[in-house]
C-alpha positions as CSV (number, residue, x, y, z in Angstrom):
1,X,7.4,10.3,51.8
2,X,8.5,8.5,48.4
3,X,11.3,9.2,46.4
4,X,11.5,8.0,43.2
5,X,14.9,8.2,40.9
6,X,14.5,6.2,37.1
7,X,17.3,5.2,34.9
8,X,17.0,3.1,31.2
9,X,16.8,5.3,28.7
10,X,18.6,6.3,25.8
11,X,18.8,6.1,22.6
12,X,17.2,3.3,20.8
13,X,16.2,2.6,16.1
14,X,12.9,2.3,15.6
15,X,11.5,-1.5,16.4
16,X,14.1,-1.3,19.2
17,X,13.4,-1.9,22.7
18,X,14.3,-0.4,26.5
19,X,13.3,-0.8,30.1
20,X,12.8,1.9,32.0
21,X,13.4,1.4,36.0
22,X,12.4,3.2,39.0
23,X,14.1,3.4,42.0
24,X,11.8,4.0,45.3
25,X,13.0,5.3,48.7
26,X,10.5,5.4,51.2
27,X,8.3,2.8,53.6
28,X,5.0,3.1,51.8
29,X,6.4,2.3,48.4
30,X,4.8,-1.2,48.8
31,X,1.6,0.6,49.7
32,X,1.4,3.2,46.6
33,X,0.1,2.7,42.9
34,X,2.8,3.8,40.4
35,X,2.7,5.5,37.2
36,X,4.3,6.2,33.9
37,X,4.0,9.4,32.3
38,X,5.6,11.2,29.5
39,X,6.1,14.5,27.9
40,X,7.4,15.6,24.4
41,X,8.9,18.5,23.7
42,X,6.2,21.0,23.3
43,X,3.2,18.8,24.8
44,X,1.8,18.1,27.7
45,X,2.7,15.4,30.1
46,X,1.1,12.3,29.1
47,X,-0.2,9.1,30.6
48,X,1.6,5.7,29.8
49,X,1.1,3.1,32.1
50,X,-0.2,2.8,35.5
51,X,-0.5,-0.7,38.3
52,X,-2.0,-0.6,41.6
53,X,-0.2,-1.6,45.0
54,X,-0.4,-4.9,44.9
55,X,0.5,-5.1,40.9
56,X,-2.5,-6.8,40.0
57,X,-4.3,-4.8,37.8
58,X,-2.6,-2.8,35.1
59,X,-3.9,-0.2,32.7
60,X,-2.1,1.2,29.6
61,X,-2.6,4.4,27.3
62,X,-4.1,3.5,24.0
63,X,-0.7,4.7,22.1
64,X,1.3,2.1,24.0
65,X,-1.0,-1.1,24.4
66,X,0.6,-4.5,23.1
67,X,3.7,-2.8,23.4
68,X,4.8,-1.2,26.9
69,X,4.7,-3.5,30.2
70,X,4.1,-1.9,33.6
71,X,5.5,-3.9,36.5
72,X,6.8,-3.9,40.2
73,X,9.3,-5.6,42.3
74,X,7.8,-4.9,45.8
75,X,11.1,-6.5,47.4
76,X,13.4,-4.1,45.3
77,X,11.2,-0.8,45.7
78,X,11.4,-0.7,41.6
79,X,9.1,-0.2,39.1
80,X,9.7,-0.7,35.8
81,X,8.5,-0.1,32.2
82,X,9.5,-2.7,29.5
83,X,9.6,-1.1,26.1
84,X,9.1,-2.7,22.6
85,X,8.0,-1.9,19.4
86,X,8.9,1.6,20.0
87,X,8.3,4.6,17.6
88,X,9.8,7.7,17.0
89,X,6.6,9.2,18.4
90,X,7.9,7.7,21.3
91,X,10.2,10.0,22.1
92,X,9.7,12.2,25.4
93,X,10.9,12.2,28.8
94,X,9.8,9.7,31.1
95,X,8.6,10.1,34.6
96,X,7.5,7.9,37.4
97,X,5.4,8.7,39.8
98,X,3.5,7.4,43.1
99,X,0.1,8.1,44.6
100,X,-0.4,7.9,48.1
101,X,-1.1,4.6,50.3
102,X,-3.2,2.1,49.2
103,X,-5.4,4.0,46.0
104,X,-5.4,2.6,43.2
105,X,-3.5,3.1,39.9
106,X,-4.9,6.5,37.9
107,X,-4.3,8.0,34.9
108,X,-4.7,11.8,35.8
109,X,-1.1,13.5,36.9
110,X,-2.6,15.2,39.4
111,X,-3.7,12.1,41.3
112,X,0.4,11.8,41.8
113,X,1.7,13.0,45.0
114,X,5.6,12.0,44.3
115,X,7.5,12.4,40.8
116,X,11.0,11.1,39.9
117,X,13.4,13.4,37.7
118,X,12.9,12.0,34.3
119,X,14.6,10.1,32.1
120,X,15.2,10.8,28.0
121,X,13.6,8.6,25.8
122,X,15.0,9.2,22.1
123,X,13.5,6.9,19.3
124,X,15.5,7.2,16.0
125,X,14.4,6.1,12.6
């Protein structure tokens, strides 16, 4: 069992920045790919970021490469997602969430087995 709790965001201008942390409870966190995912009001959850396990191999959504950063403190149980650059089309809540031991990151929500609560992410311009 994971449980997953983020905090970070806010409200930020456009060209602004914000890391977005996630808090892991749970033996196997070490063990688990993570995820970022978001979802606008009135769209479907989206993917933004995913790394495997052992946080070497990273992949991004299209909409947020060169800008978002995926990364994992194994010894904190945190994940986090650094934030520049950001756009208004940025706004959304933002999940984390963890797949089960040892698989590799993913992009596809339903490859998730544990989800935090969100977090609100409002870009202003």
């Amino acid at each position: 069992q994971v449980q997953l709790v983020e905090s970070g965001g806010g409200w930020v201008q456009v060209g602004g920045s914000l890391r977005l942390s996630c808090a892991a409870s749970g033996r196997t966190f070490s063990r688990s790919a993570m995820g970022w995912f978001r979802q606008a009001p009135g769209a479907d959850r989206e993917f933004v970021a995913t790394i495997d396990w052992r946080g070497g191999r990273t992949y991004y959504a299209d909409s947020v490469k060169g800008r978002f950063t995926i990364s994992r403190d194994n010894a904190k149980n945190t994940v986090y997602l650094q934030m520049n650059s950001l756009k208004p089309e940025d706004t959304a809540v933002y999940y984390c969430a963890a797949r089960g031991e040892y698989a590799s990151g993913a992009y596809r929500s339903s490859e998730y087995d544990y989800w935090g609560q969100g977090t609100q992410v409002t870009v202003s311009s």
